[in-house]
N, C-alpha and C positions, 0 to 999 in steps of 0.2 A: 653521437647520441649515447646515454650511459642512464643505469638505472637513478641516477642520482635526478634527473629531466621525468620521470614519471609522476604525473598526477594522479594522485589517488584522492579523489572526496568523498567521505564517506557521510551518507545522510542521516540527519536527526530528523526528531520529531515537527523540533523547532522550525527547522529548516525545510523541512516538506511543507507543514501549513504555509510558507511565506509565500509557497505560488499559487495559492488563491485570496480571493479577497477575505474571505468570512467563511464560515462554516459549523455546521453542528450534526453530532453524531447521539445518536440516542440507543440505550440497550435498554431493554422494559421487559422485569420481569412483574407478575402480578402483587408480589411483598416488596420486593427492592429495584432499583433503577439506578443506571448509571450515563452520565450526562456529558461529552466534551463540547467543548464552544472553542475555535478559533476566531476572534473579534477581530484580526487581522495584524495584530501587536504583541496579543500574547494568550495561551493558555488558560481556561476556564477550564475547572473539573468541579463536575456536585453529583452529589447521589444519596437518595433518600429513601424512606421504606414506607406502606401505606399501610394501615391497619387491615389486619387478615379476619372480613366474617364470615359468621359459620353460614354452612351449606343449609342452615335451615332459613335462614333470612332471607324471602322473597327479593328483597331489597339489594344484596350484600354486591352486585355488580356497579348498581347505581353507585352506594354510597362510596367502594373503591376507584371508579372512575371521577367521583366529584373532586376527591379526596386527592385524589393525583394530577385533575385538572388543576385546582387552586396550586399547588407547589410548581409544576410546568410551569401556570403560567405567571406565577414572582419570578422566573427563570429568563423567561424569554418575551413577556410585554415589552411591545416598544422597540421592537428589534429586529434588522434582518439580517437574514443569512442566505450569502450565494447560492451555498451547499445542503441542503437537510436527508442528511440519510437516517435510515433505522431499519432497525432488522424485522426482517419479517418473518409472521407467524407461521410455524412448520404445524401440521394437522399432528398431532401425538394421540398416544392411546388414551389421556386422561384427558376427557370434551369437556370435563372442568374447568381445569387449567387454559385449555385453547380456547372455548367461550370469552374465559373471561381477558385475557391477552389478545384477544380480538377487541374486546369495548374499550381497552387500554389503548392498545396502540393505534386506533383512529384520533386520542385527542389534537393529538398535534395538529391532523388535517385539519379538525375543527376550528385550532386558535390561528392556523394560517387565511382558511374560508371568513372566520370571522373579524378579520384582519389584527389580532391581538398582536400577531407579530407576522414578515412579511418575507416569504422565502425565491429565490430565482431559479432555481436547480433542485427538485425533489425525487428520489429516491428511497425505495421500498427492497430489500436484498436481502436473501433468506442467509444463512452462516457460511453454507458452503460458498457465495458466490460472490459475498465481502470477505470470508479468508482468502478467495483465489487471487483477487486483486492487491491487497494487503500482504500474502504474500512475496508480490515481485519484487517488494522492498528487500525481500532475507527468507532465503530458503534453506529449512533444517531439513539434517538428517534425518530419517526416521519418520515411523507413521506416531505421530504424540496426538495427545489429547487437545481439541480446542485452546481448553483456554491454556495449556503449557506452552503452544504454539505462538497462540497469541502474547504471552508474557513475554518469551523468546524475540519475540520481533521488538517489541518496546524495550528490552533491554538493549539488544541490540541499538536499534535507535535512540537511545540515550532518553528517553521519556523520565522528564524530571521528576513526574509524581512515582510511577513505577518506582525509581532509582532509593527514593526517598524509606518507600514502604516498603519493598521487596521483601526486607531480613525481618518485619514487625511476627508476630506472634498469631495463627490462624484470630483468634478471636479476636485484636486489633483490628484484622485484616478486613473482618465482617462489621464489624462497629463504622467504619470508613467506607465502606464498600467498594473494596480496593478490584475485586472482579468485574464490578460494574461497570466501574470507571475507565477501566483497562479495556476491555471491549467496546466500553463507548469510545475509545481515543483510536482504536483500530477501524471500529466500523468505519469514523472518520477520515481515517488514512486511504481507507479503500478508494474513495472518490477521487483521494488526490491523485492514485495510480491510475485510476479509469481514464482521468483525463490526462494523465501524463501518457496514458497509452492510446490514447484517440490522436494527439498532439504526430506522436511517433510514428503512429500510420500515415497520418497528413501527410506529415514531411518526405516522409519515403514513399509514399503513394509514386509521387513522379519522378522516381528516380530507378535507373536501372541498374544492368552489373555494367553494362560498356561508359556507364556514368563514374565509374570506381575503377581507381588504381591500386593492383593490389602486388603483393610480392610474398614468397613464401621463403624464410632464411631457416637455417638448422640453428644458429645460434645470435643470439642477443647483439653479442659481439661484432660480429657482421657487417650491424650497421655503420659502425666507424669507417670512412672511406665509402659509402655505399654509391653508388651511380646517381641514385636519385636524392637530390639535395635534400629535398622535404624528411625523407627517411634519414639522411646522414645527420640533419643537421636540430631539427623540429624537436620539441618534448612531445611527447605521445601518453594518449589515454590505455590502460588497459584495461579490458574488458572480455566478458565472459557471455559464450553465443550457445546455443542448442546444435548441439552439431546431427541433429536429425535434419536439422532445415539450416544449414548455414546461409545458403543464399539468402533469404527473407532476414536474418539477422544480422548479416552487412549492412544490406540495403536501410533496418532501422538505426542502426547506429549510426551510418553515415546519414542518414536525415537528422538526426539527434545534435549529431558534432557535425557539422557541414565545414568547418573552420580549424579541423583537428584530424591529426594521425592518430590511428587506432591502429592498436598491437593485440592480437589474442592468441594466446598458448594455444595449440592447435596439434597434438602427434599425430605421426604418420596415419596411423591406423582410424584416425578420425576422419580420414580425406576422402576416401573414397571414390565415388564417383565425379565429386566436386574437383576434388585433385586433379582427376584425371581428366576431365573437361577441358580445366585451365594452366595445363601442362607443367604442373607442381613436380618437382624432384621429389621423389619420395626417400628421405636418406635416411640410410643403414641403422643410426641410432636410434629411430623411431620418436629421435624431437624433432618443434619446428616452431615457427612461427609466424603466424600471418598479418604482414601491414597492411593498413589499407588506408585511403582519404577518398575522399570528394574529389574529382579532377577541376 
């Protein structure tokens, strides 16, 4: 076994919507919105802006929900989606804004209720708890701002619109409503982690540690000649665990790859009681590494 056997796939945007059928992400602000659709093939992004009336018009609720109903629904008649998520409304200081981003983001319930278009899987998730999901794709350093974070993840995952607009000029940026769209393509991603971490718990749900073969080596190296063919001879995945709770992230990995050798950088000083559990040499240079499979 030699670093040259290591898989490394790294996921795109592209390639995350492929493991669902269909989906649509929505981000709604009261002026502008932004819209992803995976149709199951490829990529849809729109984002539009609804006339802003003044706070003296009785009316000015009505007229901006009619007004973003008709553009929704040129979007989405006729159409379903496995996935419908959209962020939901956080209570802020200005009961303006929240009112009226409350009349907003009920329409969609309304064109699903009134069958304008037909969803299987509906989702309501406030920012915090579509970045949490969103993030298990690519976690950054640092505490950043929303939407840097969320740019951060779509570059990373190669998001061909992002890629496209990133270097354009702020007032392009707004013209396009490159924020909108960006967060609508995230909120969307989030679902795909939810269920990609619902899947993960499944799988692992029935499986234990005495289900798992693991070995702890000081070097890479090692495994050339090792005892265990799988390890001497096998390509292996590497991957990266919480070493707060290592046990639970064996167990998901090894449900994840049930047909694969996993390798994770692991030093000494991350072992701790786990180490010592499962009678790990704790050696001198303070590396190590840990294989494991499915038995």
């Amino acid at each position: 076994m030699s670093y040259a056997n290591v898989i490394i796939e790294k996921p795109t945007v592209l390639n995350l919507f492929k493991t669902i059928p269909s989906g649509i992400g929505l981000d709604i602000a009261k002026n502008h919105s932004g819209i992803t659709i995976w149709n199951g093939e490829t990529i849809e992004t729109y984002g539009f802006s609804i006339d802003e009336y003044s706070k003296d018009d009785y009316f000015a609720e009505y007229r901006m929900r009619k007004q973003f109903k008709e553009k929704l629904t040129n979007i989405v008649c006729g159409r379903h989606f496995e996935y419908c998520v959209i962020e939901d409304v956080y209570g802020g200081e200005n009961f303006d804004t929240t009112r009226k981003l409350l009349a907003l983001q009920t329409v969609i319930d309304e064109l699903i209720f009134s069958r304008i278009c037909t969803v299987g899987e509906f989702y309501r998730w406030n920012e915090p708890k579509w970045s949490k999901y969103t993030r298990m794709f690519y976690k950054q350093k640092g505490k950043l701002k929303s939407k840097v974070e969320t740019q951060g993840i779509l570059d990373f995952l190669e998001f061909d619109f992002y890629k496209e607009h990133c270097e354009d000029k702020p007032a392009k940026k707004r013209e396009i409503f490159f924020e909108d769209i960006c967060d609508s393509c995230a909120i969307l991603l989030s679902v795909v982690a939810y269920k990609k971490l619902q899947l993960n718990i499944a799988q692992s749900s029935s499986l234990k540690l005495s289900d798992i073969k693991m070995y702890y080596i000081e070097d890479i190296m090692d495994t050339y000649g090792f005892k265990d063919r799988r390890i001497a001879e096998e390509a292996y995945i590497l991957a990266d665990i919480n070493t707060r709770n290592i046990e639970k992230d064996i167990l998901l990995l090894a449900g994840m790859y049930p047909n694969d050798v996993i390798c994770v950088e692991l030093p000494v000083d991350k072992l701790g009681n786990f180490g010592l559990k499962h009678g790990f040499k704790f050696y001198s240079s303070g590396e190590g590494y840990l294989f494991f499979y499915k038995k």
